[in-house]
MDTraj code that builds the backbone (N, CA, C; nanometers):
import mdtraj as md
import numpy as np

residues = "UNK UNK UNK UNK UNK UNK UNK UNK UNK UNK UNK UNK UNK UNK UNK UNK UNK UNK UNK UNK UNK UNK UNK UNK UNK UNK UNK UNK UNK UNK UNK UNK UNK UNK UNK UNK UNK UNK UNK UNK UNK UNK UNK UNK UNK UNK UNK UNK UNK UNK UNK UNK UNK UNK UNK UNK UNK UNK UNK UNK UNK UNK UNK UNK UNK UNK UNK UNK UNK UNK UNK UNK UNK".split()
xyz = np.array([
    [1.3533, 1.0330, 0.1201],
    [1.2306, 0.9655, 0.0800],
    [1.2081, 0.8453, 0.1715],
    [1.0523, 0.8284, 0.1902],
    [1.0549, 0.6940, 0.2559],
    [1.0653, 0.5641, 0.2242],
    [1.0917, 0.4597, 0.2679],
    [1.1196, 0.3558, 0.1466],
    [1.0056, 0.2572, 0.2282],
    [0.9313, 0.2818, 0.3060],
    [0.8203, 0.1958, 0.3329],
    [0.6673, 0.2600, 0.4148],
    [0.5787, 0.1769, 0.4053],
    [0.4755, 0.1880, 0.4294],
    [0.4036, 0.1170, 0.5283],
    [0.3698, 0.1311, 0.6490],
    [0.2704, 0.0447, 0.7408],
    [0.1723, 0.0573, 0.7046],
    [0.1145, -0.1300, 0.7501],
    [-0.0281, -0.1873, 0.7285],
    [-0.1374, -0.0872, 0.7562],
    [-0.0581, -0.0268, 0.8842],
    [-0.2162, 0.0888, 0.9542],
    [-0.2430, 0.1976, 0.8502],
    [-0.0835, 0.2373, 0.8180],
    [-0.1447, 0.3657, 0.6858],
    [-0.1921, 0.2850, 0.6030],
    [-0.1701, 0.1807, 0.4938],
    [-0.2680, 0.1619, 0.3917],
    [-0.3983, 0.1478, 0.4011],
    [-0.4059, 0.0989, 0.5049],
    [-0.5618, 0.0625, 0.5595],
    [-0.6186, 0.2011, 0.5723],
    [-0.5689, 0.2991, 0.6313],
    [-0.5968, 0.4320, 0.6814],
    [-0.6300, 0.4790, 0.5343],
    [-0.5198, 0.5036, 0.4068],
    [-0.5379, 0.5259, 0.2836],
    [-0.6356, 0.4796, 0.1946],
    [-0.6520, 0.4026, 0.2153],
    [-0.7762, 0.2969, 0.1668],
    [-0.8531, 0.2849, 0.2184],
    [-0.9075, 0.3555, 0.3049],
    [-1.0341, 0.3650, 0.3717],
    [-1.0833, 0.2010, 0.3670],
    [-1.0243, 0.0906, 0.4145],
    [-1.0311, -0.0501, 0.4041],
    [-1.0263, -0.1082, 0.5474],
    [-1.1034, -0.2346, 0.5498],
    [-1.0298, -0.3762, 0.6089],
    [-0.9513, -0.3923, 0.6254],
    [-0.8917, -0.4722, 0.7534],
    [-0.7344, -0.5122, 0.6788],
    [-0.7654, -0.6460, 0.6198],
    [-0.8843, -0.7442, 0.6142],
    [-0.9199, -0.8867, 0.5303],
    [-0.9381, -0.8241, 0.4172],
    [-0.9485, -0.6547, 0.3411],
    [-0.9794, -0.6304, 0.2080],
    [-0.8381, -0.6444, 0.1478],
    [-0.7384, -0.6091, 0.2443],
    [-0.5499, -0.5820, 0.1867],
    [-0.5381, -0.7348, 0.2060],
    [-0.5349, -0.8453, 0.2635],
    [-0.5157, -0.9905, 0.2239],
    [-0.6261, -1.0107, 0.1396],
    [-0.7415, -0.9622, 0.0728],
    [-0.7876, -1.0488, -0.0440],
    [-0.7407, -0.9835, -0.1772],
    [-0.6748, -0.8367, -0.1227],
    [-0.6182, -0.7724, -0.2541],
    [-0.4727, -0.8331, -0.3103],
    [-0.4278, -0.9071, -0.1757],
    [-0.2666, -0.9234, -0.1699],
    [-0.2866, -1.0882, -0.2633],
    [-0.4017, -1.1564, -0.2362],
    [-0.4384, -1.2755, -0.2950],
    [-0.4694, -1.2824, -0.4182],
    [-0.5536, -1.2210, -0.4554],
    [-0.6264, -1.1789, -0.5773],
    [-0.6016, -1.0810, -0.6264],
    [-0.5673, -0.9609, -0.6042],
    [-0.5201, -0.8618, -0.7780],
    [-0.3942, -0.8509, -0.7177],
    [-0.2613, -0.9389, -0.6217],
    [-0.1290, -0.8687, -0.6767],
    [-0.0696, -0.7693, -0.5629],
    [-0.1558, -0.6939, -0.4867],
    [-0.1412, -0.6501, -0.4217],
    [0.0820, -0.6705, -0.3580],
    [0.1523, -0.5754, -0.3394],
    [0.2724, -0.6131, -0.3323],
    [0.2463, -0.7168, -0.1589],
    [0.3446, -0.7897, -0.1269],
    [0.3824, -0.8436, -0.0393],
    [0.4639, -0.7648, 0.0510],
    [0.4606, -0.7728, 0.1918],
    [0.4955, -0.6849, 0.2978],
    [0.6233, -0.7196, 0.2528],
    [0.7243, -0.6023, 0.3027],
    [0.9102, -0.6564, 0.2857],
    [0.9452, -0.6852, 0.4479],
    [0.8820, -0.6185, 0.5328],
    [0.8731, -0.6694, 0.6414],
    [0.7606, -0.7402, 0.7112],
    [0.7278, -0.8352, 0.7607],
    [0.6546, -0.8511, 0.8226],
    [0.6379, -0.8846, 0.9781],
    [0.5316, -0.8348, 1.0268],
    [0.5108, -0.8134, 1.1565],
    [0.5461, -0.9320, 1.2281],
    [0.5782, -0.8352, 1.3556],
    [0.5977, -0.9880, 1.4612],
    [0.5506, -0.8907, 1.6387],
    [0.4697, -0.9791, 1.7136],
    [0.3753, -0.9275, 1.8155],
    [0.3319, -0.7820, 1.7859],
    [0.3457, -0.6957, 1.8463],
    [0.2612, -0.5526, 1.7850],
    [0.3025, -0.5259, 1.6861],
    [0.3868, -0.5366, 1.6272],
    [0.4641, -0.4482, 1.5289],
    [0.3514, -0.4516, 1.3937],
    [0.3950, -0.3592, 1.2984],
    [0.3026, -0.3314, 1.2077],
    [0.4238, -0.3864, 1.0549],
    [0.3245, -0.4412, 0.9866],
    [0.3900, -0.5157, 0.8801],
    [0.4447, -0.3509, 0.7885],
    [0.5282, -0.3906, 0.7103],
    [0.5875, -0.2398, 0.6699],
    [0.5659, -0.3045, 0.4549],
    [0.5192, -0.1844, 0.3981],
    [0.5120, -0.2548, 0.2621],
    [0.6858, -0.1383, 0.1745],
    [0.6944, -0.2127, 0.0787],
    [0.7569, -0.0856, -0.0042],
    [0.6951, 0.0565, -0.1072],
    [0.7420, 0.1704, -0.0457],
    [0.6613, 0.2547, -0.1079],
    [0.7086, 0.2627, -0.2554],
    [0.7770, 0.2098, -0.3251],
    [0.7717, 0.2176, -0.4955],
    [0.6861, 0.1001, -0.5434],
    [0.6528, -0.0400, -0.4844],
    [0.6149, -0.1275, -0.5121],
    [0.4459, -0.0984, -0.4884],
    [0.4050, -0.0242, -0.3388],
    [0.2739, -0.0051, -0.3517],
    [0.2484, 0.1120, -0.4757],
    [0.3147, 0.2110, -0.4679],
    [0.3281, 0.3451, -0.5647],
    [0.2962, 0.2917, -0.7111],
    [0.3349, 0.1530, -0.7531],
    [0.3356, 0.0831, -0.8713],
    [0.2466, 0.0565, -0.9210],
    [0.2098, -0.0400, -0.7725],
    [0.0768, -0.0579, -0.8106],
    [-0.0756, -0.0130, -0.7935],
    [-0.0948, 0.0718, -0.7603],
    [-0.1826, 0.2073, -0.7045],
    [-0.2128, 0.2326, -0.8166],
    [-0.1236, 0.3075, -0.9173],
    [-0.1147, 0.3842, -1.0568],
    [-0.0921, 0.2839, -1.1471],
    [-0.0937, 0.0712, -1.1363],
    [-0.1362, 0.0090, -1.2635],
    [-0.2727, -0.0311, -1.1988],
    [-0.3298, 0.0053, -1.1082],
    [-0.4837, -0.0368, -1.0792],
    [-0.5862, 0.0247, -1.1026],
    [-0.5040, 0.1268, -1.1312],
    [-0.6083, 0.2512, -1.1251],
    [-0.6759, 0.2954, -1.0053],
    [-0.6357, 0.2463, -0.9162],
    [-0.6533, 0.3337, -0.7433],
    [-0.6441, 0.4538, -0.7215],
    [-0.5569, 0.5408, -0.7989],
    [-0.5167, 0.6580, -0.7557],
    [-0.7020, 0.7357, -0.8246],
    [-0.7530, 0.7281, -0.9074],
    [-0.8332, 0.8040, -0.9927],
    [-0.9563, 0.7429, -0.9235],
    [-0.9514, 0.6154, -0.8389],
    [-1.0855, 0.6044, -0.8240],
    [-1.1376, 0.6203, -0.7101],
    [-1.0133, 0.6180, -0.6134],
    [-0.9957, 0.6518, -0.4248],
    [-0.9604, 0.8334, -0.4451],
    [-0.9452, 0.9434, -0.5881],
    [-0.8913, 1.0438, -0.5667],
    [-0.7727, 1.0840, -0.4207],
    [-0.6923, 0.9917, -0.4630],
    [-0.5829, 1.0259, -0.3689],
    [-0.4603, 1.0586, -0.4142],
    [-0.3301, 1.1104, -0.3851],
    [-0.2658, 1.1549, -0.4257],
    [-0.1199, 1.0336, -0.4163],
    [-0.0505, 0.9946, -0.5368],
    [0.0280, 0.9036, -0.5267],
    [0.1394, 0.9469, -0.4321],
    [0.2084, 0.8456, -0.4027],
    [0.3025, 0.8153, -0.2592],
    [0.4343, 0.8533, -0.3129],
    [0.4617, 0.8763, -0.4514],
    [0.5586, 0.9428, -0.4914],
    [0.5709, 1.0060, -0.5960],
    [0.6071, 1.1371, -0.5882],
    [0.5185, 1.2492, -0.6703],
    [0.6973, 1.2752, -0.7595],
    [0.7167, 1.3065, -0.8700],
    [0.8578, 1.3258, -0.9303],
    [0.8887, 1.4883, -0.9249],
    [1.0186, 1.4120, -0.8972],
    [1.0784, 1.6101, -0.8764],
    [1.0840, 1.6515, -1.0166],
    [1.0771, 1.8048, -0.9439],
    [1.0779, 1.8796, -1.0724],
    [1.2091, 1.9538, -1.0612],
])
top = md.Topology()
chain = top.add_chain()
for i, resn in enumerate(residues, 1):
    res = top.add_residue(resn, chain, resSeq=i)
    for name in ("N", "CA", "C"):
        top.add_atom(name, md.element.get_by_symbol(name[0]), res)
traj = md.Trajectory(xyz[None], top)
């Protein structure tokens, strides 16, 4: 499993800004990068922490996208 997420995919996922992911990260909670960038590099998030909060925002039902971690069967 992966245990993180780059800035470019969420943005890519979210059909977003990246000033919409800092006013989300400000204002609703949005998780905080576990890495963050330094010269090119791309800030990296955690995929259970975004996964968390996706599905308490109700993102997943309103972007119809498919959550970042699906449970085995």
């Amino acid at each position: 499993m992966t245990l993180y997420i780059s800035k470019h995919e969420l943005l890519k996922r979210y059909r977003i800004a990246k000033d919409t992911l800092i006013s989300w990260r400000n204002k609703k909670n949005f998780p905080e990068p576990v890495i963050k960038a330094h010269g090119r590099s791309s800030s990296r998030y955690g995929i259970k922490a975004v996964d968390s909060w996706e599905r308490n925002s109700g993102l997943l039902e309103s972007l119809e996208i498919e959550p970042l971690i699906t449970p085995h069967k």
